[in-house]
TORLOLO-778303 format. One line per field, with one value per residue: x, y, z of N, C-alpha, C, O in turn. Coordinates in steps of 0.05 Angstrom, whole numbers, padded with zeros to 5 digits. Layout:
nu <- (X ...) .
nv <- (Y ...) .
nw <- (Z ...) .
cau <- (X ...) .
cav <- (Y ...) .
caw <- (Z ...) .
cu <- (X ...) .
cv <- (Y ...) .
cw <- (Z ...) .
ou <- (X ...) .
ov <- (Y ...) .
ow <- (Z ...) .
***
This chain:
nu <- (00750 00764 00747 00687 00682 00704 00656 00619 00624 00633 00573 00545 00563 00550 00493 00482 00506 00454 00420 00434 00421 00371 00349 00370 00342 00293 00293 00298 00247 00209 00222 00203 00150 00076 00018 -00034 -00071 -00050 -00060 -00104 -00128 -00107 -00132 -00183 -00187 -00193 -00241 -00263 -00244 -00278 -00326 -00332 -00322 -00374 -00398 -00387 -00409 -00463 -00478 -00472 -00514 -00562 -00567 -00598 -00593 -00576 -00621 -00657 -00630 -00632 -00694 -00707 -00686 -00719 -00712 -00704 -00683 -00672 -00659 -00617 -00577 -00577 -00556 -00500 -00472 -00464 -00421 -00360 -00296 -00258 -00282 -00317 -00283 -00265 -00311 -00329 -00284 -00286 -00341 -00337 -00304 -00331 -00385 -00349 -00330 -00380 -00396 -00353 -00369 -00352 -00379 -00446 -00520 -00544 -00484 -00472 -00520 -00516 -00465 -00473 -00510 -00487 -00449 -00487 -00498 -00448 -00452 -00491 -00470 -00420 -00447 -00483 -00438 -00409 -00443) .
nv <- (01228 01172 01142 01149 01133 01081 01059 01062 01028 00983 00986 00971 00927 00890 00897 00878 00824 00810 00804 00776 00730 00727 00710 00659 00634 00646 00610 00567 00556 00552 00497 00473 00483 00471 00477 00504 00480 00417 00413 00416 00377 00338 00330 00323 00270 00220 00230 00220 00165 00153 00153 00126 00082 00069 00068 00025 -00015 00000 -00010 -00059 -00077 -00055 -00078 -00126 -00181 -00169 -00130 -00181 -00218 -00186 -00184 -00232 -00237 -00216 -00152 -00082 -00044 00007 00011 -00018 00006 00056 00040 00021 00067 00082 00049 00032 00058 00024 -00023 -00007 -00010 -00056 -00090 -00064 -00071 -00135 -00119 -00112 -00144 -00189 -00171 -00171 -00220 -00245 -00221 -00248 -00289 -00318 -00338 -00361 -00350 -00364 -00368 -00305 -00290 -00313 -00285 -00230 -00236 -00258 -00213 -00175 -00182 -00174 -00123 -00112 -00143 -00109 -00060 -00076 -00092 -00050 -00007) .
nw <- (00287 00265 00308 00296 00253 00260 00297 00261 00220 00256 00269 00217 00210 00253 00238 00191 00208 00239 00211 00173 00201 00216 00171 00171 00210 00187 00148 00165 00195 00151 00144 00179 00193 00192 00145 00144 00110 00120 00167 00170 00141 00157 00219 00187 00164 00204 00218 00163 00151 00186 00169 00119 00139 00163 00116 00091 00118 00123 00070 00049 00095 00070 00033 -00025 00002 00051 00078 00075 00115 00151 00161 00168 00216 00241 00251 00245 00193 00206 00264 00263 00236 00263 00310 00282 00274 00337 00343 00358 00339 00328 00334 00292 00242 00233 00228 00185 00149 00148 00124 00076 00051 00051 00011 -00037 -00041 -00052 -00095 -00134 -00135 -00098 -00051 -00030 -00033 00019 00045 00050 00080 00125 00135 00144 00181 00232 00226 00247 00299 00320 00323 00355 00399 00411 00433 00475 00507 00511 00524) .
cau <- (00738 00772 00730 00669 00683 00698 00628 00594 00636 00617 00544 00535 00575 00527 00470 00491 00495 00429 00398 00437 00413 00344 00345 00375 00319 00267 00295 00292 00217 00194 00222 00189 00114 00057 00014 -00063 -00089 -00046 -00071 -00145 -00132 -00098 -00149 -00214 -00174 -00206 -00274 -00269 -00239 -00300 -00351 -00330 -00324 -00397 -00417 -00382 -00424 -00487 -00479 -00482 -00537 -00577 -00561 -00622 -00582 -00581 -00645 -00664 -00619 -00647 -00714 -00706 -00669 -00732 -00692 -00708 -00659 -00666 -00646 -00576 -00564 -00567 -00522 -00478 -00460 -00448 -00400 -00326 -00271 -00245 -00300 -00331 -00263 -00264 -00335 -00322 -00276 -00313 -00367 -00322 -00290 -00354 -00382 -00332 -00322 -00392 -00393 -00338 -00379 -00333 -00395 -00468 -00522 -00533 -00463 -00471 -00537 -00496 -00441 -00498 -00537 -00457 -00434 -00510 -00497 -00420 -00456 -00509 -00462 -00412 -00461 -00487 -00417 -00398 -00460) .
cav <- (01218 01155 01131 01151 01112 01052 01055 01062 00996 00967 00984 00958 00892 00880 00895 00849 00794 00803 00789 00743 00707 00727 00704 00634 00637 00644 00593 00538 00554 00537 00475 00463 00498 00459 00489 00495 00462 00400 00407 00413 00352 00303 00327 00307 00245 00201 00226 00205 00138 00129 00159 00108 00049 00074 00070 -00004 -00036 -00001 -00017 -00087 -00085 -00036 -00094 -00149 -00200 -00160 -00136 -00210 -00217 -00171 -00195 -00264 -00249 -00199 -00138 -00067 -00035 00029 00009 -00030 00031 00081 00021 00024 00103 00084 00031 00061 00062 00001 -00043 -00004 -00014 -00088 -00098 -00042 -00093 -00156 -00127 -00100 -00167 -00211 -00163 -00175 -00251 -00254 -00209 -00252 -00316 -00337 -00343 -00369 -00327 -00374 -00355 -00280 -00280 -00322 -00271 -00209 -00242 -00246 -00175 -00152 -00198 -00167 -00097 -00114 -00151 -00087 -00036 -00086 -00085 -00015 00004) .
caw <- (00263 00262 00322 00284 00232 00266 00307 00229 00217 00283 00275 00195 00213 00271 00230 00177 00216 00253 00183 00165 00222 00206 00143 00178 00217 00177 00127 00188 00207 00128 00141 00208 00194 00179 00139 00167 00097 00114 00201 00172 00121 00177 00229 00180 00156 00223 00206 00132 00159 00201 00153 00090 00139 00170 00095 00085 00135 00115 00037 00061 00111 00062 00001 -00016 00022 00081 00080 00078 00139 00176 00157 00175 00244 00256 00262 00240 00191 00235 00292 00264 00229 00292 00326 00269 00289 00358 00353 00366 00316 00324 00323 00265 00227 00237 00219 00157 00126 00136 00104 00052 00044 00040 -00017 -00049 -00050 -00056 -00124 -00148 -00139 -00081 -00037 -00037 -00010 00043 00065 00058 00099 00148 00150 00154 00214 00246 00229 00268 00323 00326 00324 00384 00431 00417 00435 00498 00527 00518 00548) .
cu <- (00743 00750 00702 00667 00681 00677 00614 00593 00615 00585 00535 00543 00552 00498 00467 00477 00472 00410 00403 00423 00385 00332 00343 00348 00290 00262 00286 00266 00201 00203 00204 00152 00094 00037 -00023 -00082 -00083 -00054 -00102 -00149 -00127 -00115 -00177 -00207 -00190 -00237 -00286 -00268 -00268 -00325 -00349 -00326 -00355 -00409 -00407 -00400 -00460 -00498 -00483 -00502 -00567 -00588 -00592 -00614 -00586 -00605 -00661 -00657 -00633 -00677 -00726 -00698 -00704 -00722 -00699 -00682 -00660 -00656 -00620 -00566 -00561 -00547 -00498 -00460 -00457 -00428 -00367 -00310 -00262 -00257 -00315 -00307 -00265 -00292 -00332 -00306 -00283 -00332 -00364 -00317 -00312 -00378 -00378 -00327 -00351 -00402 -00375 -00347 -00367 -00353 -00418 -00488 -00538 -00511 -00464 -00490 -00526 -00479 -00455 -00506 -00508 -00446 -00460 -00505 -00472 -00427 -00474 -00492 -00437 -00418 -00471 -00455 -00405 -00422 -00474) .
cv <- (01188 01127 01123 01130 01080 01041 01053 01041 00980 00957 00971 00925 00883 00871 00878 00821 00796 00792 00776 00722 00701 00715 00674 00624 00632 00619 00560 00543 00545 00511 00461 00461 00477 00477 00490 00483 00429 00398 00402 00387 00327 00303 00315 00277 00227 00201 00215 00177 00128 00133 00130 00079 00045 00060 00038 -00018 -00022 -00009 -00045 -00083 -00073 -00064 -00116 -00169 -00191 -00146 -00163 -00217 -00211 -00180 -00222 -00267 -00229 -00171 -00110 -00053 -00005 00037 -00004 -00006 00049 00060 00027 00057 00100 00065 00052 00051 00042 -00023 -00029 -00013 -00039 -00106 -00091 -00075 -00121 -00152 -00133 -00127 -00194 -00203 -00178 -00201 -00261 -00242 -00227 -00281 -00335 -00347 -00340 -00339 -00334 -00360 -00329 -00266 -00290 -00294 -00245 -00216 -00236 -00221 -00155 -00164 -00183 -00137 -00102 -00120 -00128 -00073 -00047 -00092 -00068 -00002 00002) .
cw <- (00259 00288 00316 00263 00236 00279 00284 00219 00229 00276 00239 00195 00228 00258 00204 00193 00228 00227 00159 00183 00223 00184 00144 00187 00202 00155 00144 00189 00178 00130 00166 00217 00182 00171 00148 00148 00107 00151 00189 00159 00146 00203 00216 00172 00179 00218 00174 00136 00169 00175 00128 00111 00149 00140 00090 00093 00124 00088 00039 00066 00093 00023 00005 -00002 00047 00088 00081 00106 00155 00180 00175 00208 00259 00261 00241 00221 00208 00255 00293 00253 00244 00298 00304 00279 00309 00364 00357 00329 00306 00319 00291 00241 00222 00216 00181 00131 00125 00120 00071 00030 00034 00015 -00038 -00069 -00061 -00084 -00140 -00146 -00115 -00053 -00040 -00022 00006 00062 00071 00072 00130 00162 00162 00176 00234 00256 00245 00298 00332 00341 00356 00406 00433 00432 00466 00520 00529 00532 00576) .
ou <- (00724 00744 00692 00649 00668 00673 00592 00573 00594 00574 00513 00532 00534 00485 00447 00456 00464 00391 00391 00416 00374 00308 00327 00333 00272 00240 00272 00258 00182 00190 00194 00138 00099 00034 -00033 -00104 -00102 -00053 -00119 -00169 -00139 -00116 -00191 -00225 -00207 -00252 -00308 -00286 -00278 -00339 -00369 -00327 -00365 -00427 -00427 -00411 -00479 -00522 -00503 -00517 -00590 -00604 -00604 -00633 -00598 -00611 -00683 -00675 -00646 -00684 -00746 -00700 -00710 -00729 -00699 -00661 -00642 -00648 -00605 -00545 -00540 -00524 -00478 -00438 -00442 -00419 -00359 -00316 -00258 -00249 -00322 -00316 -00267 -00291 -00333 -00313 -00286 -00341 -00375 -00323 -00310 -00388 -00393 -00323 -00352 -00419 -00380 -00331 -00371 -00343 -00424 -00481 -00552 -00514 -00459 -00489 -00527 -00479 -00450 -00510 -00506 -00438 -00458 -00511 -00473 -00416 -00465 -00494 -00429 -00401 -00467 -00455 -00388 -00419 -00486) .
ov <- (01177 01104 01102 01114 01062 01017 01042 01031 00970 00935 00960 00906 00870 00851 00864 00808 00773 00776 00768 00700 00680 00712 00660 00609 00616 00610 00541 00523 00530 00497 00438 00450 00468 00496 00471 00475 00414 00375 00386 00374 00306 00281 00301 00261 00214 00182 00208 00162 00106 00115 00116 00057 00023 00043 00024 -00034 -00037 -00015 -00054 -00081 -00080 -00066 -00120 -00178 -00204 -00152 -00160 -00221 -00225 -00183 -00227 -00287 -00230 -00166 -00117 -00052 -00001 00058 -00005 00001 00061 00063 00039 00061 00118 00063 00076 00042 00038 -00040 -00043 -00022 -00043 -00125 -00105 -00089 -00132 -00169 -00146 -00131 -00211 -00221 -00192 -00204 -00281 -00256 -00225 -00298 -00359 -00362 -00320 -00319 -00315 -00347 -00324 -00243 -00277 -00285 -00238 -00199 -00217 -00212 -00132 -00150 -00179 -00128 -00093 -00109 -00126 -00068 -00030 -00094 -00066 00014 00021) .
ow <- (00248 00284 00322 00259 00225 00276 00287 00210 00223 00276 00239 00183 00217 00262 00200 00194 00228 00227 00139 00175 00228 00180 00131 00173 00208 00146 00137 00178 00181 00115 00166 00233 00159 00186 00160 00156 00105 00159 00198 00164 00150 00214 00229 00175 00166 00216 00166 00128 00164 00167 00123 00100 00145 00141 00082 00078 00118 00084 00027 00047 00100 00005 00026 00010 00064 00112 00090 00122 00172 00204 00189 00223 00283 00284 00218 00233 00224 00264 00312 00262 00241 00292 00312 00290 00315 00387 00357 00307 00282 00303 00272 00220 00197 00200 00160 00112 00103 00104 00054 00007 00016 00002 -00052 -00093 -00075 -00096 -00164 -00156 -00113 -00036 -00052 -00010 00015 00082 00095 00077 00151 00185 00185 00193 00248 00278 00254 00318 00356 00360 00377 00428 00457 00450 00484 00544 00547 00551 00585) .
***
């Protein structure tokens, strides 16, 4: 009987700690888990990036200045707008905040619109010779 007893020991101690350990366990993996709203949010995060700098550069080129631009250089907005979608990442980023930036200064009076057909005919010229050396 005394044997018995101590195997009933034996076997509730054991089983204790296995869920204590389980318990350890499971407490470490909430700290470790990502959750698949915050995988789906930081996977679409690059396509929002490109989508809103896509839309920077076309809010420009789409504006009466840049329609003038484009006008004046000869130049279809159709055909800078498909280019605009195939530039890469890096050049669209680049361009994105130029356009962003000349907007800007030119809303706030900080530029003529001389200068901002200047900087338009530039930012299509940036987009063409892009698209002619990546392809």
């Amino acid at each position: 009987m005394h044997f018995r007893l101590k195997m009933c020991v034996s076997m509730l101690a054991i089983a204790a700690l296995l869920g204590l350990a389980g318990i350890a366990a499971g407490a470490q993996d909430k700290h470790h888990v990502v959750s698949l709203s915050d995988l789906n949010k930081d996977a679409a995060r690059p396509a929002q990036t490109r989508q809103a700098n896509e839309e920077a550069v076309r809010t420009m080129l789409s504006s009466d200045p840049g329609q003038k631009a484009l006008k004046s250089a000869h130049l279809d907005y159709q055909k800078v707008d498909k280019a605009v979608g195939q530039l890469n990442d890096e050049d669209l980023a680049r361009l994105a905040e130029r356009s962003s930036r000349a907007q800007n200064d030119f809303a706030a009076g900080r530029l003529s619109d001389r200068d901002l057909l200047w900087i338009i005919l530039i930012v299509v010229g940036i987009i063409i010779i892009a698209l002619v050396v990546r392809g």
